[in-house]
N, C-alpha and C positions, 0 to 999 in steps of 0.2 A: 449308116456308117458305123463301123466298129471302132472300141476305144484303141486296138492298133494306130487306124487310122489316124485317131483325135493326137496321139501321141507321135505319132511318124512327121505328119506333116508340121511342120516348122511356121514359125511366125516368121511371114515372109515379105509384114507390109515395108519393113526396114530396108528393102532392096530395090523394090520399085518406086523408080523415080516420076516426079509428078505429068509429065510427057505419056508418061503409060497410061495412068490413068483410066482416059477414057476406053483404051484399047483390055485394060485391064475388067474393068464392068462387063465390057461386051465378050470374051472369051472365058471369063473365069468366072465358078458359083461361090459360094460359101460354106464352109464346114465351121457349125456351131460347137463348140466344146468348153465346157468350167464358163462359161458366157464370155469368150473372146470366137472372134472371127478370121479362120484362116482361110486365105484361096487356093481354091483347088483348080486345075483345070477340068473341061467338059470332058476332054480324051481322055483324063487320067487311067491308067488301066491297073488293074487288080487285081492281086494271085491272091487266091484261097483268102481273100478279106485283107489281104497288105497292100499301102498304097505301093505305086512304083516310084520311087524318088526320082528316078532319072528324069521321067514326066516330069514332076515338079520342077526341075531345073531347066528342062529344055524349056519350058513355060515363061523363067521367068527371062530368058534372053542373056544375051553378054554381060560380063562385069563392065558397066561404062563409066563415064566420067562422073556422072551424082552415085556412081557407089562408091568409087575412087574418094571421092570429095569427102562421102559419107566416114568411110573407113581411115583416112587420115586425122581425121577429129578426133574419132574418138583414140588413136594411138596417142592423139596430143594430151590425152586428160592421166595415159601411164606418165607422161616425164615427172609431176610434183608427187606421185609416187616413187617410184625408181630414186628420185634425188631424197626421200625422205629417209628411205630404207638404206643408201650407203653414207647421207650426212654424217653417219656416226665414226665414221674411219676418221673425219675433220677435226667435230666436235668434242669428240670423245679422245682427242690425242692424249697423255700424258708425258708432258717433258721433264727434261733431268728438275729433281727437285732438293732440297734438302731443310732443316729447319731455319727457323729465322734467328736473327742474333735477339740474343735478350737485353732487355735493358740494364744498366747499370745498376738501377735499383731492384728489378728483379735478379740479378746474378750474386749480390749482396745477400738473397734470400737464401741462398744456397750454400756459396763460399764463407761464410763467417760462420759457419759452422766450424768450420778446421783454419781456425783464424791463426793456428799454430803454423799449419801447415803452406808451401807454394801450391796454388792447383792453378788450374786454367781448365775452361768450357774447350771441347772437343765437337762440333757439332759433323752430324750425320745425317743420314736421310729421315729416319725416323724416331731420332733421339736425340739427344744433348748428353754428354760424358764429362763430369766431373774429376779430373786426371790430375795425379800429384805431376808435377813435373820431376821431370829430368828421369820419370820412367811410365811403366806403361800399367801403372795401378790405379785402375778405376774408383774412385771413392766414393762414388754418387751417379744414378744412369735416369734422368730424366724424361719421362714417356707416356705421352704425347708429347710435342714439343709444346712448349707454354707460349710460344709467342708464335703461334702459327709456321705457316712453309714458305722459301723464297723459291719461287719457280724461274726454270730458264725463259717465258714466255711472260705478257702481260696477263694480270690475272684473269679478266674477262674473256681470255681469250679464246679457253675451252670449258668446257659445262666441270671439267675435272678440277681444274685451275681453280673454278667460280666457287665451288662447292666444296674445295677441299678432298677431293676423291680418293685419298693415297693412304699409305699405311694399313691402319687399321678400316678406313672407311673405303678402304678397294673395291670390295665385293661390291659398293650400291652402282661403281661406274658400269660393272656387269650388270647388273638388273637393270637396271633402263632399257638396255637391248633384248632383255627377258622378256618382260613387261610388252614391248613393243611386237614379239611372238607371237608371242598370248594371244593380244588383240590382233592379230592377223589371224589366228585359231576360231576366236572367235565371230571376227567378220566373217569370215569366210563362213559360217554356219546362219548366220544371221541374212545379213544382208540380201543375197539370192534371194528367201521365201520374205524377206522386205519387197524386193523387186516383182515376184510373184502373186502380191496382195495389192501393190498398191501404182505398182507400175516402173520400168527399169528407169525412163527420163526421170522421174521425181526423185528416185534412189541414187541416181549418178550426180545430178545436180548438189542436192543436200551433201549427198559424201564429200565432195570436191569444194560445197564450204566449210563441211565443217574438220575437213584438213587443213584449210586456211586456216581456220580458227584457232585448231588445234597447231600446228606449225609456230602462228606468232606467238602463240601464249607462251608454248615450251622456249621460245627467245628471252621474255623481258619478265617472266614470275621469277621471284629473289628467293625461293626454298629449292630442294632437291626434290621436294617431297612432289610439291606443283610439276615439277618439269617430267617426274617420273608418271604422274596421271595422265598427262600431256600425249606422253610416249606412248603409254597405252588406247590412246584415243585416236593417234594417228594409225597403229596396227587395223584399228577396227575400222577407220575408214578405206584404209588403202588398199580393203577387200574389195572393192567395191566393180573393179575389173572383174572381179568370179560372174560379175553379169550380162557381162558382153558376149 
């Protein structure tokens, strides 16, 4: 056998259902290659050292119901991918927001400066305006807001919300979805030659918990910093389809 061969022919135990079996021993040999076992048929025929695939296929029969069976499972293991990669359109919303009102005693911190003067707190998205009344002269521009943001949404409601994500700390609501890239970049390099060493069920398996893992953690850790690892950890696993 040529290394064409060892290459051509496909791991094809995934197809044959246990009904075959026996019928499988009795028509098909084995091609030894990297020490995995693929079947070959008896008839298989060969140009200049290449197998014929079409052999291979007529070999192995109809797509039946245990492939059907086969092939709907593992489409079931894309959904908590798929649902992790567009979560973010949800989670990531940011609603109308603006600063919080200050307290009394914090607004005395400011105003009694111009104790001469009328002012009043002007508040905006991402500042508090210290404004003489009865015209439009700023005396004082407040920023960051000191008492945090009153959002249109309850706070928990998005990771944006939770974390504070606006303003100045915009850019990190972007990185999470960065981050989550990445590690799609990087699974996708990894994982396959994981499946290639150690086996594709063990690599599917693990993946698919450790998305779970990853998944609840990015829920209930109280830093941005946790939830941004998280994000990362779920890109790397939800390569885990480049195996199929």
């Amino acid at each position: 056998m040529t290394t064409n061969e060892g290459i051509l022919v496909l791991s094809l135990e995934f197809v044959f259902s246990p009904a075959q079996d026996d019928d499988y021993k009795r028509r098909y040999s084995c091609i030894v290659t990297r020490n995995l076992c693929f079947p070959r048929p008896k008839t298989m025929t060969t140009n200049e050292g290449h197998v014929d695939l079409d052999d291979v296929w007529r070999g192995l029969g109809i797509f039946g119901k245990y492939q059907r069976t086969q092939a709907a499972l593992l489409l079931l293991t894309l959904l908590p991918e798929a649902i992790q990669l567009v979560v973010v359109v949800f989670i990531g919303f940011r609603p109308p927001f603006h600063c919080a009102n200050v307290s009394p005693e914090q607004a005395a911190l400011y105003t009694d400066r111009y104790s001469n003067t009328s002012v009043q707190l002007s508040y905006h998205e991402c500042q508090i305006d210290l404004v003489k009344n009865g015209t439009n002269t700023t005396l004082l521009t407040l920023s960051p807001c000191p008492a945090g943001y009153t959002y249109g949404l309850e706070k928990d409601r998005t990771f944006v919300t939770e974390y504070d994500l606006v303003c100045d700390g915009a850019e990190r609501a972007e990185l999470s979805q960065t981050l989550l890239i990445v590690g799609q970049m990087i699974g996708a390099c990894v994982l396959p030659q994981c499946a290639d060493k150690f086996g594709r069920k063990k690599i599917l398996v693990l993946s698919n918990i450790g998305l779970l893992v990853a998944g609840l953690g990015g829920c209930f850790l109280p830093t941005f910093t946790g939830f941004a690892i998280m994000r990362f950890l779920i890109g790397i696993f939800q390569q885990v389809s480049c195996i199929y």
